[in-house]
Each structure stands twice: as C-alpha cells, then as structure tokens.
C-alpha distance (Angstrom), angle and dihedral (degrees) to the residues before:
residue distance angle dihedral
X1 . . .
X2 3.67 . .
X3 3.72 130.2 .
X4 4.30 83.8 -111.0
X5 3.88 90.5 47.6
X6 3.81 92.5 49.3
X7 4.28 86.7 41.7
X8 3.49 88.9 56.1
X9 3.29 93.4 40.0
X10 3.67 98.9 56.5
X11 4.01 98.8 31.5
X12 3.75 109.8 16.2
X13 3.71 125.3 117.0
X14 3.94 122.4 -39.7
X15 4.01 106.0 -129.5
X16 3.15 98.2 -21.8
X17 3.30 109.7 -40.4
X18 3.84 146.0 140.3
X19 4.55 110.0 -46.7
X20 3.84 116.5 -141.8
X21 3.68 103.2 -127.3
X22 3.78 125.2 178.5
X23 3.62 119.7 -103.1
X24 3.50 97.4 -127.9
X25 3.95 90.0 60.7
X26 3.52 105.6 37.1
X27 3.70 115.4 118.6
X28 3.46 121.8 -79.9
X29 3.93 111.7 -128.3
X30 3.71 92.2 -145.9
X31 3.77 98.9 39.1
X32 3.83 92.3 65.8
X33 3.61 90.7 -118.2
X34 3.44 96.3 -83.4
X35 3.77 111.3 148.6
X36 4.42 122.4 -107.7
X37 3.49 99.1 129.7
X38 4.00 128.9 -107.7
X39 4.47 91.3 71.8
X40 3.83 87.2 -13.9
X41 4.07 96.6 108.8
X42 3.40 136.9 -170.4
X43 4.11 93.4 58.3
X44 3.63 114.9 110.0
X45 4.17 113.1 -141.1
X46 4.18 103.4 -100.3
X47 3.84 118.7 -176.7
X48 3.93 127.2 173.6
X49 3.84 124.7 176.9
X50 3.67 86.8 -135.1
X51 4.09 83.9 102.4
X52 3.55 98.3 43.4
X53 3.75 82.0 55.1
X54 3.62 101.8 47.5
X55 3.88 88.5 48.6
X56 3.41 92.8 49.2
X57 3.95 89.9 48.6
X58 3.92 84.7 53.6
X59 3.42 97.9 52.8
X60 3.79 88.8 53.2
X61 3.58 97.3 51.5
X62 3.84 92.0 44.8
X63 3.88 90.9 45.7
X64 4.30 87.0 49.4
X65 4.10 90.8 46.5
X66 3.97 91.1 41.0
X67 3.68 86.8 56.5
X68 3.75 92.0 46.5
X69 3.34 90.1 60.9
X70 3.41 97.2 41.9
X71 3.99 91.7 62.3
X72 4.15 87.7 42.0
X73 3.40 91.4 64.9
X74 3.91 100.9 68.4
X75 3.39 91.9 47.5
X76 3.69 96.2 54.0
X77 3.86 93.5 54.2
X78 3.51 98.9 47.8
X79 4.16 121.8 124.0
X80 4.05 78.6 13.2
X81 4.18 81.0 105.8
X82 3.86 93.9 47.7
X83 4.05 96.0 37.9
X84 4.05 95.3 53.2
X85 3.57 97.1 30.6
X86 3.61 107.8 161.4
X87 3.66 101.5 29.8
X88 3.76 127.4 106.3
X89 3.01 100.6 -129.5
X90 4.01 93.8 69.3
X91 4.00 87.2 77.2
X92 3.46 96.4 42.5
X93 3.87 88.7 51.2
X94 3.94 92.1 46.4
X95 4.25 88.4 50.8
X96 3.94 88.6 49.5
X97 4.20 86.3 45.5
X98 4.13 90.8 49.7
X99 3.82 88.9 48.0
X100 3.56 102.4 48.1
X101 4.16 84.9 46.3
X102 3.42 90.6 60.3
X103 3.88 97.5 34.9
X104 3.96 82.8 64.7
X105 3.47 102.1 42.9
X106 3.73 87.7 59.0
X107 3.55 89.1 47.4
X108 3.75 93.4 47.1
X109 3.59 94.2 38.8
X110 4.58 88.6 51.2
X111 4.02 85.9 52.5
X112 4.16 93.4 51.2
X113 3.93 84.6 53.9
X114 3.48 100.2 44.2
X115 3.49 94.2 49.2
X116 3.26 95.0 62.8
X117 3.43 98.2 50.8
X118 3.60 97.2 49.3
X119 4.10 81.6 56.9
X120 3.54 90.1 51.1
X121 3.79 94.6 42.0
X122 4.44 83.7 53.6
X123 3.10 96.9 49.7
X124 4.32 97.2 46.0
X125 3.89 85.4 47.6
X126 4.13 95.8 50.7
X127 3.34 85.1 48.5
X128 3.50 97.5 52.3
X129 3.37 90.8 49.3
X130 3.56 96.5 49.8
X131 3.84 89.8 47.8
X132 3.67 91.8 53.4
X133 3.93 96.7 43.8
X134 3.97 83.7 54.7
X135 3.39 92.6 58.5
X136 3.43 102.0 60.4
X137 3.42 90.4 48.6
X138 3.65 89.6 69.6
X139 4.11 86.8 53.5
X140 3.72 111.8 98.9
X141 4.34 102.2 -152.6
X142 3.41 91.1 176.6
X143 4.21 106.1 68.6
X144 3.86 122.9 120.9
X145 3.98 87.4 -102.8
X146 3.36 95.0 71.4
X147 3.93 92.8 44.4
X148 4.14 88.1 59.2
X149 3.46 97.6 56.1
C-alpha cells in the first residue's frame, strides 16, 4: 500500500465527504485535470535515490575522464617548443596549453565535489524514506475508531 493509500486511509473523507488535498496537487481547472505535478492532481510525490546515484556515478566518471585528459595534454605538446623554436606562435600555444590545464582541473576538481554530494544527498533521501516507511508501520489503520467515523 502506498504512503497516499494508507493517508487516505487513515484521514480521508468521513462517508463520503469532502478529501483534504494539498494545494500544490490539486487539479488545475485549466489543465484538464490531468496529473504533472504543481496543480496537475491525482499523482502521488515518488522519490528514489536511484538518481542521486546515477548522477553521482556521472560525475565520477566525468571527473576520472576530465582528468585523463588533463594529463594527455602535456604529452601531446611536447618537442612542439624545441621543433618551432623561434616562432610566435610557440608562446601563444604554451598560454592556450596552461589555460586549458587549469580549465580542466576546475572541471575535474567541480565533478570530485559533486559526487560526493550527490552520495550524501542518496543516502539522506533513502534514509528518509526508510524512516518514514517505518513509521507507518507502527500505525494501526485498522482500530474500531476508524470504523465509527
């Protein structure tokens, strides 16, 4: 059963009558009533840290493959100094090299934080979630009570 089924369950309308609904997910009377969240109605509020996860993963990979490229680059410009000694272009190559180095690093160094607070973000969430689920548990929606009203 779903948090919503056990809400409405618990505290939905007696005999028939009016439900509380949020605000925020009422129906719309332009949209058609359609669902979508934000006026759309009729869509109960899912999360999973599955996302939080996979972004997180992302960021890792792109933060390992930013780096990669980051240590490709001096490689790839060496003996360009010695082979077009003399020209101007040689410093103008070097400045372009520097900047891109550090252009990277930042990038790399953005992905290694956000990684780890997409992890951290996961794991709050699932255990939110778990918190929450484990609370209704304890909720007994069954009691004479509930039956009278």
């Amino acid at each position: 059963m779903s948090y919503s089924e056990r809400w409405q369950e618990l505290f939905g309308p007696i005999d028939g009558g009016p439900a509380m609904n949020l605000a925020s997910t009422a129906p719309d009377s332009g949209s058609g009533g359609g669902g979508g969240g934000g006026g759309g109605g009729n869509i109960d509020l899912k999360h999973s840290k599955g996302p939080w996860t996979s972004a997180s993963g992302t960021a890792g990979e792109l933060r390992t493959r930013t780096e990669t490229s980051r240590s490709a680059l001096g490689p790839g410009h060496e003996g360009v100094a010695s082979g077009a000694a003399g020209l101007s272009s040689v410093a103008a190559l070097k400045s372009v090299l520097t900047s891109w180095e550090e252009r990277l690093q930042s990038v790399r160094d953005e992905c290694e934080q956000l990684k780890g607070t997409l992890l951290k973000v996961a794991k709050e969430m699932g255990e939110t979630d778990a918190a929450i689920e484990t609370s209704f548990k304890g909720v007994d929606g069954g009691s004479k009570a509930d039956e009278k009203r």
